[in-house]
N, C-alpha and C positions, 0 to 999 in steps of 0.2 A: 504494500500500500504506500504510496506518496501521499503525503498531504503537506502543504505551506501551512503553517504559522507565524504569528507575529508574536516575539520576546521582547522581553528587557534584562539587561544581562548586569547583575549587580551581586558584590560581594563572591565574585565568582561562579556564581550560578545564572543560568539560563531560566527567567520565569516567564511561563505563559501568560499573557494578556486576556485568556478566553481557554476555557476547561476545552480540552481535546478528546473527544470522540472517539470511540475504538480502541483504545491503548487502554491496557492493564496495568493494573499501576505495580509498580519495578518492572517494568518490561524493560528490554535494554532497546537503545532506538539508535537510527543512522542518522547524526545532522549536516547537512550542507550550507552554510551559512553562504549569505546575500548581507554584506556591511553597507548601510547609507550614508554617505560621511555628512553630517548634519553641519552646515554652516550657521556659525552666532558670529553675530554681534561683537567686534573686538572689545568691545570697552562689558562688555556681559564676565570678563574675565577676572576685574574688580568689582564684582557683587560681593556682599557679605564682608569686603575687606573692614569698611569705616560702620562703629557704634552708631547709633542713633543718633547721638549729639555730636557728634561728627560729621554726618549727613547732613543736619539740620546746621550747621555754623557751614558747611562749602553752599546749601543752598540759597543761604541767606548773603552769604558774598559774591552769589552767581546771578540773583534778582539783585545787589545792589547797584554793581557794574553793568548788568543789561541797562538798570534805568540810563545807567549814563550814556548810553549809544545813540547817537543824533542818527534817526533814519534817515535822513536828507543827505548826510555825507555821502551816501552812497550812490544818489544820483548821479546821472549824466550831466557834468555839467555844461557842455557843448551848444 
């Protein structure tokens, strides 16, 4: 029997997403694996680095400096 599944492969082990059909449980099974290379976000790789008050003092220096950005500088001025 072939059958496709979709896994999450964490702590070493291979878990199913969706109970699988047909298989006995310890059965021993044949896997061919198909890897998705998932693209993120560069900056997704500093999550979780800055506390909460950390976050909260760059946001609050990052809306203060926005205010100061004249949108007109950026026009053409031609």
């Amino acid at each position: 029997m072939t059958k496709t599944i979709h896994a999450i492969y964490e702590h070493g082990v291979l878990r199913p997403l969706e109970p699988i059909e047909g298989i006995i449980e310890n059965s021993e099974v044949e896997i061919t694996l198909s890897i998705e290379k998932v693209v993120s976000h560069p900056l997704l790789r500093f999550a979780g680095i800055l506390n909460e008050e950390e976050a909260d003092g760059m946001m609050k220096i990052v809306e203060e400096e926005f205010e100061r950005v004249n949108p007109d500088e950026w026009k053409d001025q031609s």
